[in-house]
LOLOSE-500037 format. One record per atom (N, C-alpha, C): residue number from 1; residue in three letters; atom name; x negated, y negated, z. Coordinates in Angstrom, 3 decimals, always signed. Atoms other than C-alpha are relative to their C-alpha. Layout:
<pts>
 seq type atom       px       py       pz
 NUM  ALA   CA        X        Y        Z
...
</pts>
This chain:
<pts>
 seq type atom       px       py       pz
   1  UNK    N   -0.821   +1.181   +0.000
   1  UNK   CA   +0.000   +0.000   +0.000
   1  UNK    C   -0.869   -1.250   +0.000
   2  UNK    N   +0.744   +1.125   -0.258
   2  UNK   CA   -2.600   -2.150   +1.073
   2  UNK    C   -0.869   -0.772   -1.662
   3  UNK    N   +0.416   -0.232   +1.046
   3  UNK   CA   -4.300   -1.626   -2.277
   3  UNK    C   +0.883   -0.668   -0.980
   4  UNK    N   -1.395   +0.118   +0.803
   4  UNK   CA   -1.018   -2.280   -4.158
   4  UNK    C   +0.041   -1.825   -0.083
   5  UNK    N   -0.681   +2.108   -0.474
   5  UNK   CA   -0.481   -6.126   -2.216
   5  UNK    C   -1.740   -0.329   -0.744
   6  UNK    N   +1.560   +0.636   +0.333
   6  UNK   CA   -4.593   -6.823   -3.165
   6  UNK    C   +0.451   +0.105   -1.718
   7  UNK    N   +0.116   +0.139   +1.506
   7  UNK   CA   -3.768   -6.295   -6.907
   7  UNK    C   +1.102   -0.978   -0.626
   8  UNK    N   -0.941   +0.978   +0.157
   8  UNK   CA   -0.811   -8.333   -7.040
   8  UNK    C   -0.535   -1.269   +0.405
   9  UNK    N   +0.767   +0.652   -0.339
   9  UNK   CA   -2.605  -10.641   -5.398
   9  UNK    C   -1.100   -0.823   -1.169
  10  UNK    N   +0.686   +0.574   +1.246
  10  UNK   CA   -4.873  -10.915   -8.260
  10  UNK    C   +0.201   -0.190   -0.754
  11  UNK    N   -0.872   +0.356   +1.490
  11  UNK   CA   -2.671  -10.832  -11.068
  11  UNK    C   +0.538   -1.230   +0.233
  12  UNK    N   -0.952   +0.987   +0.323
  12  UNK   CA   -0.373  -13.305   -9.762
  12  UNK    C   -0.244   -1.539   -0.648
  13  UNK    N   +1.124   +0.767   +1.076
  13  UNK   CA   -2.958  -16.602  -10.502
  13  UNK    C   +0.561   +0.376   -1.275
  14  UNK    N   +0.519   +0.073   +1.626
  14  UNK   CA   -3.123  -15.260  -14.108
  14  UNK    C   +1.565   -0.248   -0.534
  15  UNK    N   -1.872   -0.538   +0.617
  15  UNK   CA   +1.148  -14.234  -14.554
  15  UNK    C   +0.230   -1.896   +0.075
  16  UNK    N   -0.574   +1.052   -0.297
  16  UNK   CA   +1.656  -18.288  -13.510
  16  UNK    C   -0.905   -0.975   -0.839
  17  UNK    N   +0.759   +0.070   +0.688
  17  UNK   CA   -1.341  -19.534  -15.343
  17  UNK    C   +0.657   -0.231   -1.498
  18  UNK    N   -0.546   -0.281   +1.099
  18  UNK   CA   +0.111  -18.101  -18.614
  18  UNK    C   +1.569   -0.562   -0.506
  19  UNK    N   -1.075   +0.691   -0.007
  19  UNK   CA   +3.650  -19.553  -18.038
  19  UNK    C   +0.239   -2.017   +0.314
  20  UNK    N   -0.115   +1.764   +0.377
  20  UNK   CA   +2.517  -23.386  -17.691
  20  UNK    C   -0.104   -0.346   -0.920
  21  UNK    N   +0.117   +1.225   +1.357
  21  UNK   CA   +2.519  -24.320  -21.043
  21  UNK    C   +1.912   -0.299   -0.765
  22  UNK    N   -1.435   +0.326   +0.378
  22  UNK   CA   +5.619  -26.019  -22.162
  22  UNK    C   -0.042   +0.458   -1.201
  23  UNK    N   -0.157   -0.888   +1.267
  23  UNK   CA   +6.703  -24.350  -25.091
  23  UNK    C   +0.866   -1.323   -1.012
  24  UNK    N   -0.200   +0.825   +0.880
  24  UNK   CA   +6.842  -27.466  -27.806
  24  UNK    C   -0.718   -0.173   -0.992
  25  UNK    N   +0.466   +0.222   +1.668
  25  UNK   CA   +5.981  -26.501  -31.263
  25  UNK    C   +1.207   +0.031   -0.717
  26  UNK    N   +1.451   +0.320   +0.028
  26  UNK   CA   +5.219  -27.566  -33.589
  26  UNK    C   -0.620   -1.537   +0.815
  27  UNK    N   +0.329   +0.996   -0.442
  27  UNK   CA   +3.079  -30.420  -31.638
  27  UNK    C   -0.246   -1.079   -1.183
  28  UNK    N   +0.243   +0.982   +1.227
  28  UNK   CA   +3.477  -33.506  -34.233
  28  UNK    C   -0.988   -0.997   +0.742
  29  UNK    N   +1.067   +1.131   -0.292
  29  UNK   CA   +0.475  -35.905  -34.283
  29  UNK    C   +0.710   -1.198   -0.472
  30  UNK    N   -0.350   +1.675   +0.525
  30  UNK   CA   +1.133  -39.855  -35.288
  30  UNK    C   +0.154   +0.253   -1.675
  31  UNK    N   +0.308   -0.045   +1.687
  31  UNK   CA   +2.149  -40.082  -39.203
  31  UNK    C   +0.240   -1.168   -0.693
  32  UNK    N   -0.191   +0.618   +0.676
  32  UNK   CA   +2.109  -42.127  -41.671
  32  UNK    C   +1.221   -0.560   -0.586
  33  UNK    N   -1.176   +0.185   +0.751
  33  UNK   CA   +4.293  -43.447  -44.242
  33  UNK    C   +0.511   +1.010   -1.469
  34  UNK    N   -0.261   -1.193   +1.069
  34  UNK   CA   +6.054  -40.616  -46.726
  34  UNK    C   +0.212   -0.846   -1.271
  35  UNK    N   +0.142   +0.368   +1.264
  35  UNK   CA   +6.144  -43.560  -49.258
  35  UNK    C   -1.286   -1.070   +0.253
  36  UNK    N   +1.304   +0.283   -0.074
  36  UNK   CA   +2.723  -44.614  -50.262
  36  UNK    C   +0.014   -0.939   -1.228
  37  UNK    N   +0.454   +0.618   +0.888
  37  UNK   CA   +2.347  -47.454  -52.813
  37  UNK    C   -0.542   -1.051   -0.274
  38  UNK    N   +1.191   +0.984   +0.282
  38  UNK   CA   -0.129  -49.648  -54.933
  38  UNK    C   +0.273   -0.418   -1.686
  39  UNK    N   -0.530   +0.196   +1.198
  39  UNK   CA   -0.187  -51.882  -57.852
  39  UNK    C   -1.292   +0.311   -0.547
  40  UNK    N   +1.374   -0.186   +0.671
  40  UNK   CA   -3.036  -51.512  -60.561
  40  UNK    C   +0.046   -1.042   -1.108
  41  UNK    N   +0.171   +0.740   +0.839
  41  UNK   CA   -4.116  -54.055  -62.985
  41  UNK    C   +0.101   +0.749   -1.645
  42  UNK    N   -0.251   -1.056   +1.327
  42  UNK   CA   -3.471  -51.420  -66.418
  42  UNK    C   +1.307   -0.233   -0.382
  43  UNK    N   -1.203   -0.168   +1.128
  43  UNK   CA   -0.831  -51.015  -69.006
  43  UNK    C   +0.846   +1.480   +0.588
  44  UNK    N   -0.838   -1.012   +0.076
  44  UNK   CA   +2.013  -48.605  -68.116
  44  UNK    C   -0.515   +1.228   -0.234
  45  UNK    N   +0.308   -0.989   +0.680
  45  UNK   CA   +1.022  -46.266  -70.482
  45  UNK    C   -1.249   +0.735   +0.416
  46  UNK    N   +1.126   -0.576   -0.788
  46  UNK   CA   -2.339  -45.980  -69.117
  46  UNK    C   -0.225   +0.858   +1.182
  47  UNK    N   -0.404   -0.697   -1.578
  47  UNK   CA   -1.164  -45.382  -65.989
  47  UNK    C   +0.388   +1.293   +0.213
  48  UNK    N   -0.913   -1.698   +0.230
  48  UNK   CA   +1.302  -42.421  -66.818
  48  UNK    C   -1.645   +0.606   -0.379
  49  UNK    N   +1.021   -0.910   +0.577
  49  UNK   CA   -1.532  -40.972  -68.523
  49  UNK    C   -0.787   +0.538   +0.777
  50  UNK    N   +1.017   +0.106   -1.564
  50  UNK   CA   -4.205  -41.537  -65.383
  50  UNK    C   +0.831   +1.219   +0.682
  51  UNK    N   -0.426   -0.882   -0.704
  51  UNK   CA   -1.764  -39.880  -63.672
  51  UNK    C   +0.629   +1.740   -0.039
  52  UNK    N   +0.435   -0.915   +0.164
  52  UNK   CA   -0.944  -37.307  -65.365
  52  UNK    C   -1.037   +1.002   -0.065
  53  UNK    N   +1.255   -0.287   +0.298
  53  UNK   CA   -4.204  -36.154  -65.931
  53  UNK    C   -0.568   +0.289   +0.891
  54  UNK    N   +0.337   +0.096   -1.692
  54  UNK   CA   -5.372  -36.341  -62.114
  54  UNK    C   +1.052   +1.759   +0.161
  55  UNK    N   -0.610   -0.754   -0.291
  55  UNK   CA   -2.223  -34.091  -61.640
  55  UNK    C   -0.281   +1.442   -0.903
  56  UNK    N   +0.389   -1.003   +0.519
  56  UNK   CA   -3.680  -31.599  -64.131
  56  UNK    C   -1.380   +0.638   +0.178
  57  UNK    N   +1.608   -1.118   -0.459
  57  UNK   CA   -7.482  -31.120  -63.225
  57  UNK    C   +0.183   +0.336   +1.478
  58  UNK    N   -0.113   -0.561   -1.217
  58  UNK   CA   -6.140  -30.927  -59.645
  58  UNK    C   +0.688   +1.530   -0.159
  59  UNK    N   -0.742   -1.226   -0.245
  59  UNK   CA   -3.831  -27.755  -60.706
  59  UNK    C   +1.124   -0.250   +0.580
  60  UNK    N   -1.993   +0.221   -0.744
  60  UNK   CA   -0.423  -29.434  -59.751
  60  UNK    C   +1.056   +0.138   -1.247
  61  UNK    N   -0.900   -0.326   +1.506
  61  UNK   CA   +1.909  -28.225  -62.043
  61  UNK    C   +1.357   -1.381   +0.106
  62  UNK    N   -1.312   +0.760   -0.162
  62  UNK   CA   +4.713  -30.852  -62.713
  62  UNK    C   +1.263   +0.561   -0.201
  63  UNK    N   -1.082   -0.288   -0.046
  63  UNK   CA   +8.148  -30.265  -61.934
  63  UNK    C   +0.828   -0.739   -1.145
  64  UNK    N   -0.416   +1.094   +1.366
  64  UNK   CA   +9.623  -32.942  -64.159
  64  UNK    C   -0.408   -1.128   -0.017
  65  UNK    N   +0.487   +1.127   +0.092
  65  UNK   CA   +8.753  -35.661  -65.706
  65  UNK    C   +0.457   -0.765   -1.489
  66  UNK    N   -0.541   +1.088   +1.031
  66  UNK   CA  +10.610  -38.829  -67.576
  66  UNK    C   -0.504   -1.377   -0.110
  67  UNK    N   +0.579   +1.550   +0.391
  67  UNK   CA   +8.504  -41.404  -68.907
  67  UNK    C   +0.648   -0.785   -0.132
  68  UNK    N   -1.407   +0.582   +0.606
  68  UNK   CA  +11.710  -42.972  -70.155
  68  UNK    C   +0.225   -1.076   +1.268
  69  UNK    N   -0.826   +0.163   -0.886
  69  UNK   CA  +12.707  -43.673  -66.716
  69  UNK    C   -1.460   -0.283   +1.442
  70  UNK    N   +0.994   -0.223   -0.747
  70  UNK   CA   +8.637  -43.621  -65.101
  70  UNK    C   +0.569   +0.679   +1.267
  71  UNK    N   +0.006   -0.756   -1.319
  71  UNK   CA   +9.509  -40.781  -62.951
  71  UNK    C   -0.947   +1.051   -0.129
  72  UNK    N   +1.009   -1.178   -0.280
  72  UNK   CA   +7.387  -37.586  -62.357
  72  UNK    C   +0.082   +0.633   +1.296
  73  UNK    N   +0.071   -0.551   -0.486
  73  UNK   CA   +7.749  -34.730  -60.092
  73  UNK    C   -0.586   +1.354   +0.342
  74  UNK    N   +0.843   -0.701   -0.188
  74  UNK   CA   +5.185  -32.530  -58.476
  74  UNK    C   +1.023   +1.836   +0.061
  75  UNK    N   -0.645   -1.405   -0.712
  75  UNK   CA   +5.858  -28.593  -57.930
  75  UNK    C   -0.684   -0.289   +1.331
  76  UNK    N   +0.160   -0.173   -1.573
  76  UNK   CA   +5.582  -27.821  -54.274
  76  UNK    C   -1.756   +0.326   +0.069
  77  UNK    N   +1.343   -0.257   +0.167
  77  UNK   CA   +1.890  -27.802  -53.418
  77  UNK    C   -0.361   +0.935   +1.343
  78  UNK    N   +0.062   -0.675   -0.802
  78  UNK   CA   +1.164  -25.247  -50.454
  78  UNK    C   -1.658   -0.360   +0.531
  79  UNK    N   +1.636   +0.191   -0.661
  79  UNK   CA   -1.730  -25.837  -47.897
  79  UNK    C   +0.542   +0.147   +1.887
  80  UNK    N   -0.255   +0.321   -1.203
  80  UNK   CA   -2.276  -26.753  -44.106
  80  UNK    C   +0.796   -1.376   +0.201
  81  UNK    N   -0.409   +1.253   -0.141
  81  UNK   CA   -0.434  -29.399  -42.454
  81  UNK    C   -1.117   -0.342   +0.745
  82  UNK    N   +1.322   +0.562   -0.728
  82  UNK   CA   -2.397  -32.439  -41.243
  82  UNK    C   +0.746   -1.095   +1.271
  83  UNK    N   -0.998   +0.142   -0.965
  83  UNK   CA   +0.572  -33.304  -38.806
  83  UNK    C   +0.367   +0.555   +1.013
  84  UNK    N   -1.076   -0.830   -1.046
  84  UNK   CA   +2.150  -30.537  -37.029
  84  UNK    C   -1.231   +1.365   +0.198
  85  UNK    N   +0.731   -0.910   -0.706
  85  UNK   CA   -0.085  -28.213  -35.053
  85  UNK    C   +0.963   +1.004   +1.389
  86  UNK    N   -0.378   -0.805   -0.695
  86  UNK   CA   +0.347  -25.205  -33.005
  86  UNK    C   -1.356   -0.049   +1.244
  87  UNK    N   +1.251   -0.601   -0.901
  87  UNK   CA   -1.993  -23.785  -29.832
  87  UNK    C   +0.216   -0.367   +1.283
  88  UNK    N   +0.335   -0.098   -1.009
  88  UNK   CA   -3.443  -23.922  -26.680
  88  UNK    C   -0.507   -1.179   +0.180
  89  UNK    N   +0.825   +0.717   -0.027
  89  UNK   CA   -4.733  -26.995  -25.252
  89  UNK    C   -0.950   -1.046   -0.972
  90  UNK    N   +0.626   +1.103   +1.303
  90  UNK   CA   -7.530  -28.805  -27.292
  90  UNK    C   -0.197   +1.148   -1.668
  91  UNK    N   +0.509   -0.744   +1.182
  91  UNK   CA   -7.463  -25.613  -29.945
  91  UNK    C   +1.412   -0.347   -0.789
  92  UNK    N   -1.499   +0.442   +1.112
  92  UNK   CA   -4.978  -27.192  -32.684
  92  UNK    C   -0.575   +1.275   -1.642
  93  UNK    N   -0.190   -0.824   +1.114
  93  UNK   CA   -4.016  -24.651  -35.416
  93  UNK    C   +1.260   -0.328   -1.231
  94  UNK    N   -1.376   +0.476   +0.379
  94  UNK   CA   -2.035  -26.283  -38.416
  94  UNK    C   +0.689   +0.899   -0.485
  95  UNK    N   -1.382   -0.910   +0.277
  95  UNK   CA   +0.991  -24.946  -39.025
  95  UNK    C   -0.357   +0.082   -2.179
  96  UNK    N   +0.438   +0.334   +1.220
  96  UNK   CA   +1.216  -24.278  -43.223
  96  UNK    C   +1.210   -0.295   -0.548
  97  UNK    N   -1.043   +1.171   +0.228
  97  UNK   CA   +3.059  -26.586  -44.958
  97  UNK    C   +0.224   -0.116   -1.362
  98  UNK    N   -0.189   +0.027   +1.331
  98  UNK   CA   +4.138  -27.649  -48.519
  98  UNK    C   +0.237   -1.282   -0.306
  99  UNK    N   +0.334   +1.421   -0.217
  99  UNK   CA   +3.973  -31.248  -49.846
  99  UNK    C   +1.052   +0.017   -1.489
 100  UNK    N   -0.194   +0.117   +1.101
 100  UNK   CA   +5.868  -32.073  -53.173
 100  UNK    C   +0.339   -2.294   -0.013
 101  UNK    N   +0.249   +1.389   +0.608
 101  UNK   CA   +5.059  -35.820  -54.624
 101  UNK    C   +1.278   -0.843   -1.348
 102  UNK    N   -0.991   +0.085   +1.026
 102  UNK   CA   +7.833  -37.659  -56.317
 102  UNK    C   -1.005   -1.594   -0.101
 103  UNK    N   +0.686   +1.887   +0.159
 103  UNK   CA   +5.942  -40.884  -58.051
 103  UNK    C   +1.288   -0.337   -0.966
 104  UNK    N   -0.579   +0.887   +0.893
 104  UNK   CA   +7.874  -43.974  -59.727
 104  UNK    C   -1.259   -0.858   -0.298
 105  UNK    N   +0.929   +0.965   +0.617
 105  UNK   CA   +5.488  -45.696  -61.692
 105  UNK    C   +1.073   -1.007   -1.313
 106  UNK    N   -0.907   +1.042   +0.203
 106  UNK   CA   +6.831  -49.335  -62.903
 106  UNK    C   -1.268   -0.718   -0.578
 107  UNK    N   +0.607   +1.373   -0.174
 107  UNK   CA   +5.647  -52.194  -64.936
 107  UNK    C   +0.455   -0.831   +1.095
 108  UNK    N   +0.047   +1.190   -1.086
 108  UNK   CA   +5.003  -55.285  -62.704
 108  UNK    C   -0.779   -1.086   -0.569
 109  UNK    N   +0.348   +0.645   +0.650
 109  UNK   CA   +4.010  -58.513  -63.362
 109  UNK    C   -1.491   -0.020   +0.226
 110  UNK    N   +1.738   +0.119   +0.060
 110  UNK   CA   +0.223  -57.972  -62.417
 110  UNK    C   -0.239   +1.496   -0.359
 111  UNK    N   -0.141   -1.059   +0.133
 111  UNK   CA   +0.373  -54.661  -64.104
 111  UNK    C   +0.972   +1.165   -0.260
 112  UNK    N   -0.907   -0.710   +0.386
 112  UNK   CA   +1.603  -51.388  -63.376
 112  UNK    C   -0.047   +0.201   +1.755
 113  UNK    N   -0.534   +0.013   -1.572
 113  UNK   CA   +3.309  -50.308  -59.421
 113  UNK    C   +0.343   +1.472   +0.056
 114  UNK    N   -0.285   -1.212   -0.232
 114  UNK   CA   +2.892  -46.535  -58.605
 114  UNK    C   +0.533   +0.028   +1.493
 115  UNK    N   -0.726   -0.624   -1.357
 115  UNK   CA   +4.943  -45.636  -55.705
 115  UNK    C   +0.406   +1.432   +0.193
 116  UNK    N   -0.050   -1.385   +0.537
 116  UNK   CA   +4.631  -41.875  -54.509
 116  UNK    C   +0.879   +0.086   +1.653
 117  UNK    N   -1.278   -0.402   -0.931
 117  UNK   CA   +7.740  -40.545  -52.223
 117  UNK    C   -0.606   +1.403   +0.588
 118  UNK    N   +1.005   -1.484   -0.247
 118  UNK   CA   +5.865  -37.583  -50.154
 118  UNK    C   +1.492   +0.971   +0.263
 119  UNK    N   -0.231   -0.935   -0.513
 119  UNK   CA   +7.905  -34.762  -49.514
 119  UNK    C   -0.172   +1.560   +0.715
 120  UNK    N   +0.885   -0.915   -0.518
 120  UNK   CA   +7.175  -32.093  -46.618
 120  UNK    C   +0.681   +0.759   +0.482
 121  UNK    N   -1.074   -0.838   -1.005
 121  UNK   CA   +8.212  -29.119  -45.205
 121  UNK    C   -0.724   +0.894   +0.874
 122  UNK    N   +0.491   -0.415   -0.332
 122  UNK   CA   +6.884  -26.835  -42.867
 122  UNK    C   +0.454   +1.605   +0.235
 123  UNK    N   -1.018   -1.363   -0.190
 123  UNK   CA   +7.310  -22.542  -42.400
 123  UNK    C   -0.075   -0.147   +1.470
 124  UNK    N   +0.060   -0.388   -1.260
 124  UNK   CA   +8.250  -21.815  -39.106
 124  UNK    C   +1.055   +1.580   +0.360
 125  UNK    N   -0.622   -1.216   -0.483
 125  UNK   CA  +10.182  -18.477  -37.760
 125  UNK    C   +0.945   -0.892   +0.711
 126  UNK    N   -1.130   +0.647   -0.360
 126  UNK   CA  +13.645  -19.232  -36.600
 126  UNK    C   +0.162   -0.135   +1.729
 127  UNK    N   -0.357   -0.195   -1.511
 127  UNK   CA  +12.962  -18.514  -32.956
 127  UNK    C   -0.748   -0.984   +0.249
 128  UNK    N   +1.229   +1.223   -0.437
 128  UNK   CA  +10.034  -21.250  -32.748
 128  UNK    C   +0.879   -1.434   -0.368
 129  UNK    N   -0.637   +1.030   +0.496
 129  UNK   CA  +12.088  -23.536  -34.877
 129  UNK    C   +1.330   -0.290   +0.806
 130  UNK    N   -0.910   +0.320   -0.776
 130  UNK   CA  +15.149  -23.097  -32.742
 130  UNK    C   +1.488   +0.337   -1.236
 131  UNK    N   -0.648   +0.233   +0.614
 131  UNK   CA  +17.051  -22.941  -35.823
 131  UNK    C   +1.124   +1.542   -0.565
 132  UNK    N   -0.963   -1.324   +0.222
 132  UNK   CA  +20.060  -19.729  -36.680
 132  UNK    C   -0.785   +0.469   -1.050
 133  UNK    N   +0.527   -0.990   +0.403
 133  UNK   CA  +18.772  -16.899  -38.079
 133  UNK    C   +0.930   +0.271   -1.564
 134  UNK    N   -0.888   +0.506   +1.231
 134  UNK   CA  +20.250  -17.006  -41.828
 134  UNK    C   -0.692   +1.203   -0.965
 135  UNK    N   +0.571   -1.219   +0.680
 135  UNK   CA  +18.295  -13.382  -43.286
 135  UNK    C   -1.176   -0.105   -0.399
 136  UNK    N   +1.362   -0.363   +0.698
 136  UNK   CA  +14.870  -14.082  -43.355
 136  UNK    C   -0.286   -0.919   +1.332
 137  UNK    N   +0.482   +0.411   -1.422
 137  UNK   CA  +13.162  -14.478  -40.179
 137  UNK    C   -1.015   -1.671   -0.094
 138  UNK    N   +0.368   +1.380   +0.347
 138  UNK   CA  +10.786  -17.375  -41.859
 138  UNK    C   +0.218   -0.798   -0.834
 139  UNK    N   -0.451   +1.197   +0.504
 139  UNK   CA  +11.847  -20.790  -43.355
 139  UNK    C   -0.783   -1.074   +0.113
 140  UNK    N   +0.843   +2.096   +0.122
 140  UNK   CA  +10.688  -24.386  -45.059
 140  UNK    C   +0.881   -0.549   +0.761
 141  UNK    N   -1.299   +0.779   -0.671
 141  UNK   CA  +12.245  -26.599  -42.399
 141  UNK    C   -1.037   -1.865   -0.391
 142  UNK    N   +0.042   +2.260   +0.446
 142  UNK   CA  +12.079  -30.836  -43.765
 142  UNK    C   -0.809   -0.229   +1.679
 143  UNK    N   +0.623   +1.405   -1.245
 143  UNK   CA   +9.583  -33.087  -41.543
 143  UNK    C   -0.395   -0.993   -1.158
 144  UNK    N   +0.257   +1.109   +1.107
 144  UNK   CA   +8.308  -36.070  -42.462
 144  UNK    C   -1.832   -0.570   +0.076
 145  UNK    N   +1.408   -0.116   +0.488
 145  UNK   CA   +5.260  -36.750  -44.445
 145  UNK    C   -0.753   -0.807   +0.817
 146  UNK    N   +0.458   +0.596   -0.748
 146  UNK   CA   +2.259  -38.037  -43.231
 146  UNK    C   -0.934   -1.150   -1.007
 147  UNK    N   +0.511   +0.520   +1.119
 147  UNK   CA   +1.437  -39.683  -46.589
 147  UNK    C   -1.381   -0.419   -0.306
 148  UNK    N   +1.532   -0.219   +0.057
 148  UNK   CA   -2.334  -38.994  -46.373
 148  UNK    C   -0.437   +0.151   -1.362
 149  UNK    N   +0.583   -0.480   +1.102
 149  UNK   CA   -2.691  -37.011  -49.421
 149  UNK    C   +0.999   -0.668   -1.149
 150  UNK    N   -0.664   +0.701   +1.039
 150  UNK   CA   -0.327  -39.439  -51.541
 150  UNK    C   -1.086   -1.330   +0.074
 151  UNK    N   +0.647   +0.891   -0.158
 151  UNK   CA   -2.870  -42.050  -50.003
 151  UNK    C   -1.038   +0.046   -1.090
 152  UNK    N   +1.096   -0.204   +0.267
 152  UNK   CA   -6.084  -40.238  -51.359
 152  UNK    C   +0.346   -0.034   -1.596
 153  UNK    N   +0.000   +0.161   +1.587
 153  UNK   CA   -4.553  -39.998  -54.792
 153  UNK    C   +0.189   -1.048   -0.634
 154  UNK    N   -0.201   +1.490   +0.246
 154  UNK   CA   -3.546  -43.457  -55.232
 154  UNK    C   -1.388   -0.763   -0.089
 155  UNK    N   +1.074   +0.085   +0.198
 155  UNK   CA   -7.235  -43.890  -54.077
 155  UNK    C   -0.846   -0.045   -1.242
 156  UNK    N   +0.715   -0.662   +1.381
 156  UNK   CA   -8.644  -41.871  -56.523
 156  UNK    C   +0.028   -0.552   -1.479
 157  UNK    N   -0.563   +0.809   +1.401
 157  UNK   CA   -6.476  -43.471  -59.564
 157  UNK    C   -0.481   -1.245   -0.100
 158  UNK    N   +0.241   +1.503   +0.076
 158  UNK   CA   -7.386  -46.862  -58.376
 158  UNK    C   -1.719   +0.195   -0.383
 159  UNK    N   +1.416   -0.151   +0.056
 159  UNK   CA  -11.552  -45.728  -58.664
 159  UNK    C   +0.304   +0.259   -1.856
 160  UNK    N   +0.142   -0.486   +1.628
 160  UNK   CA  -10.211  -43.707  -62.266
 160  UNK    C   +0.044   -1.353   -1.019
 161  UNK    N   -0.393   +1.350   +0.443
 161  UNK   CA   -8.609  -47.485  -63.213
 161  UNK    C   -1.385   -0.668   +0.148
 162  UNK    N   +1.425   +1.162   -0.298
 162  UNK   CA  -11.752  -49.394  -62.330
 162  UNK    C   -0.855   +0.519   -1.141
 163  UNK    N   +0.758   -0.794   +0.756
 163  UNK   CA  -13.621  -46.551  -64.493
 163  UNK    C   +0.057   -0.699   -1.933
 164  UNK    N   -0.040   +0.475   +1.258
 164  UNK   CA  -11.850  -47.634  -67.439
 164  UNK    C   -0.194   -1.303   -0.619
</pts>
């Protein structure tokens, strides 16, 4: 018996230990803005083009796209998020996420005015997410972007623009 109370004894520490962590995933960091835009000193046409073009040596397939109307839509791009983390303490693990880019590119009077609309979603399992169980234990559930990687491409275009 005595034996019995000494091992309980030692477990218990660890059993209470293991039950302080509040259970709030995913942990969202600070984000941005899900619409990201910049003007460029170029011709329309240039622009579409720039941008297309970017969107093809990266490997983003386009969803649609109406010059007519300067719209363009990405397919879903799959990666880590740089938002919503999981874990323990200081060990952050991002959750994996999917990004799809809707740009309007516009003349303007000093140019041309790309504006890119982020859209994000994240997988989570329905028991983490909180959300009814609907025949498939994991689901894209909508957050909102952190418009980083709509930043870096806008970047990028504005360096390709200078190029030309």
């Amino acid at each position: 018996m005595h034996r019995g109370l000494s091992l309980f004894l030692v477990i218990l520490p660890f059993l209470f230990s293991c039950a302080s962590k509040s259970f709030q995933e995913p942990h969202i960091e600070d984000s941005g803005s899900s619409n990201v835009s910049r003007n460029y000193p170029s011709s329309f046409g240039s622009t579409w083009d720039l941008v297309s073009q970017m969107l093809r040596e990266k490997g983003v397939s386009i969803a649609s796209a109406r010059r007519e109307k300067g719209e363009m839509i990405t397919e879903w791009m799959q990666g880590a998020s740089d938002r919503l983390f999981s874990g323990y303490g200081d060990v952050k693990i991002p959750y994996r996420s999917r990004v799809q880019m809707n740009f309007d590119i516009r003349p303007s009077k000093t140019g041309t005015r790309v504006l890119i609309r982020s859209r994000e979603q994240f997988l989570s399992d329905s028991i983490t997410s909180g959300s009814s169980f609907t025949g498939s234990l994991y689901k894209w559930i909508e957050t909102a972007s952190s418009g980083k990687q709509a930043s870096a491409f806008l970047e990028e275009l504005d360096q390709l623009i200078k190029k030309d």
